[in-house]
Backbone as CSV, one residue per row, in Angstrom:
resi,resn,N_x,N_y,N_z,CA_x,CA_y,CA_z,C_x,C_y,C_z
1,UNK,15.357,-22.789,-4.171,15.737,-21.465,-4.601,14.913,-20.432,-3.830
2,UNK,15.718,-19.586,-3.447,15.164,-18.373,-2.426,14.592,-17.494,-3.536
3,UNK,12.911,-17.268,-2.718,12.400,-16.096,-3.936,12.742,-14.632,-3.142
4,UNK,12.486,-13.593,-3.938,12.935,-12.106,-4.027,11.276,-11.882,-2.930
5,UNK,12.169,-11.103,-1.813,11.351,-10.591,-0.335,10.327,-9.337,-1.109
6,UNK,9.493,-9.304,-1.396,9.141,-7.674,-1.570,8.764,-7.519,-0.041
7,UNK,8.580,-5.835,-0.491,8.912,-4.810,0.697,6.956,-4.614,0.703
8,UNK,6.811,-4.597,1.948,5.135,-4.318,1.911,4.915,-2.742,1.871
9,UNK,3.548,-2.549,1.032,3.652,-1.171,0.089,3.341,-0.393,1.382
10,UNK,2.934,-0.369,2.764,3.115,0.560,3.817,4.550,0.766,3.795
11,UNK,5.285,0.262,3.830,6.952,0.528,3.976,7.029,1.866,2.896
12,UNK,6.931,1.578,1.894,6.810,2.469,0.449,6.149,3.627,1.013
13,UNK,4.764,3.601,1.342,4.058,4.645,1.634,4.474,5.651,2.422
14,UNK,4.989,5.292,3.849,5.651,5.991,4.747,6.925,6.506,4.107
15,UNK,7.683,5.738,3.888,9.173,6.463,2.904,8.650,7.809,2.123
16,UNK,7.646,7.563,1.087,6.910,8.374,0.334,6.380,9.910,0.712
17,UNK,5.481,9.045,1.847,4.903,10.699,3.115,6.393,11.170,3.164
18,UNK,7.243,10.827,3.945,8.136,11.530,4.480,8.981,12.533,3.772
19,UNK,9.165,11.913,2.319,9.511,12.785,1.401,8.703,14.303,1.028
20,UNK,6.968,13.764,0.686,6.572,14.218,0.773,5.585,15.398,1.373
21,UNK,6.330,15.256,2.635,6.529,15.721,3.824,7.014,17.120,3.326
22,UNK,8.097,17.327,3.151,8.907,18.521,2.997,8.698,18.922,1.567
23,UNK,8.092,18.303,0.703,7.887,19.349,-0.129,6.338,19.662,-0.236
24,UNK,5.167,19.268,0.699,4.315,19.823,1.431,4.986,21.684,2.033
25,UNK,5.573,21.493,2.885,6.596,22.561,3.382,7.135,23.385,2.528
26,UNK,7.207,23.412,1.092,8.208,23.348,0.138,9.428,24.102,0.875
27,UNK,10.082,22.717,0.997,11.504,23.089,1.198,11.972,21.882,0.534
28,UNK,12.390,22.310,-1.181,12.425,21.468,-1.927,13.621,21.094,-2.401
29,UNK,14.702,21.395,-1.533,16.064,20.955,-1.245,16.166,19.556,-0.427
30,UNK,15.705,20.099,0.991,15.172,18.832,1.912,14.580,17.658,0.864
31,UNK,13.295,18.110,0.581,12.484,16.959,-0.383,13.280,16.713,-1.862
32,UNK,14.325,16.947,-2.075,14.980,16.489,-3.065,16.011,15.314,-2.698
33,UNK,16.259,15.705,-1.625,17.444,14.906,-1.337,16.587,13.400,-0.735
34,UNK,15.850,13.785,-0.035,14.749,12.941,0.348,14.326,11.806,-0.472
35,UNK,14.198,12.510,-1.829,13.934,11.893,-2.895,15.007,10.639,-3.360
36,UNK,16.133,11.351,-3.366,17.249,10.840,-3.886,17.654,9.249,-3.050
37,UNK,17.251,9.755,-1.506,17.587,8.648,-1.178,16.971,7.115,-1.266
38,UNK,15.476,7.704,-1.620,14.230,7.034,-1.843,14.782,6.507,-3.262
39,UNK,15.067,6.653,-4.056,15.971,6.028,-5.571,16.926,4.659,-4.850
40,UNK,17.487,4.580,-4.111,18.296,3.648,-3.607,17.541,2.487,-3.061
41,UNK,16.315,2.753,-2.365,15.644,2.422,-1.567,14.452,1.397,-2.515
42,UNK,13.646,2.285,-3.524,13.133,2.047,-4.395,13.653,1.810,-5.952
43,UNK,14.842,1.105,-6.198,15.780,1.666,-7.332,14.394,1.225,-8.621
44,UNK,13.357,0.257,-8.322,12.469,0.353,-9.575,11.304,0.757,-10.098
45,UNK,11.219,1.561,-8.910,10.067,2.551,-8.752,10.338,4.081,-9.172
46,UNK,9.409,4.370,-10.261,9.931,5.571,-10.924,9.695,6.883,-10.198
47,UNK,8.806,6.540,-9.474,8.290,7.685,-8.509,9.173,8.475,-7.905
48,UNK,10.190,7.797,-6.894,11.345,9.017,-6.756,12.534,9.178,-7.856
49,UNK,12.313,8.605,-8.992,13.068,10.192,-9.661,12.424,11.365,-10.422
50,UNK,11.088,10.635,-10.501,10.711,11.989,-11.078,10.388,12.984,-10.357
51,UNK,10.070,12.007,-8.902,9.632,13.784,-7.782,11.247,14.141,-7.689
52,UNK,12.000,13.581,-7.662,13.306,14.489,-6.863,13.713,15.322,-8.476
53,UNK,13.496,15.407,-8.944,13.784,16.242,-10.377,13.233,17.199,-10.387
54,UNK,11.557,17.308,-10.316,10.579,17.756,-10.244,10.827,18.932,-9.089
55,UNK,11.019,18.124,-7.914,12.050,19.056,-6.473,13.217,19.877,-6.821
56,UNK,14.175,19.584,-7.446,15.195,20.227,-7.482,14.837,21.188,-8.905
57,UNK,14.095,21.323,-9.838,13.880,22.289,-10.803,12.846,23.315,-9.640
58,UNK,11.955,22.683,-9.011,11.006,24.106,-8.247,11.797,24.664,-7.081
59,UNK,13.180,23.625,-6.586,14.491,24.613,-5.666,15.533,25.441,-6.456
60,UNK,15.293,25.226,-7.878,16.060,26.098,-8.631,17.293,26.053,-8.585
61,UNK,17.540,24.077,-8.612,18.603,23.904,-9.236,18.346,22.577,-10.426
62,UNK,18.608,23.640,-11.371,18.336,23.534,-12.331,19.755,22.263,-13.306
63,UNK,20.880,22.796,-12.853,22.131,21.990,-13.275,22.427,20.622,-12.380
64,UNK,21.543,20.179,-11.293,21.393,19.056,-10.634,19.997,18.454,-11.220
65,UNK,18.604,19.058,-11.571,17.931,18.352,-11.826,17.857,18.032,-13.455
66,UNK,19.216,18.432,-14.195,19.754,18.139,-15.632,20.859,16.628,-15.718
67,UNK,21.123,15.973,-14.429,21.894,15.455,-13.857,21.096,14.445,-12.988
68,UNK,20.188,14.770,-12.702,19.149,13.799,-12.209,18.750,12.475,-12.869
């Protein structure tokens, strides 16, 4: 039986910077979406949804991060 690959936590980290990249910048549209994709990527890691929520309430959208 094949065991489950984890992803080595530099992989994570860099994904992470990069997000956090742009909302360094705050351009917290960029770093939302950023986020979002990081959810797919990380689907059990809670970390990107609460930053991309967190992102899209300080980009002031407010009816996407209700939907988040």
């Amino acid at each position: 039986m094949a065991s489950k690959i984890e992803q080595p936590d530099i992989v994570k980290e860099d994904a992470f910077k990069w997000a956090r990249s742009a909302m360094g910048s705050g351009d917290w549209r960029t770093a939302a979406d950023r986020w979002l994709v990081l959810r797919s990527a990380f689907p059990d890691n809670p970390q990107p949804y609460f930053q991309a929520t967190l992102c899209l309430i300080r980009g002031k959208q407010l009816d996407a991060a209700k939907d988040a």
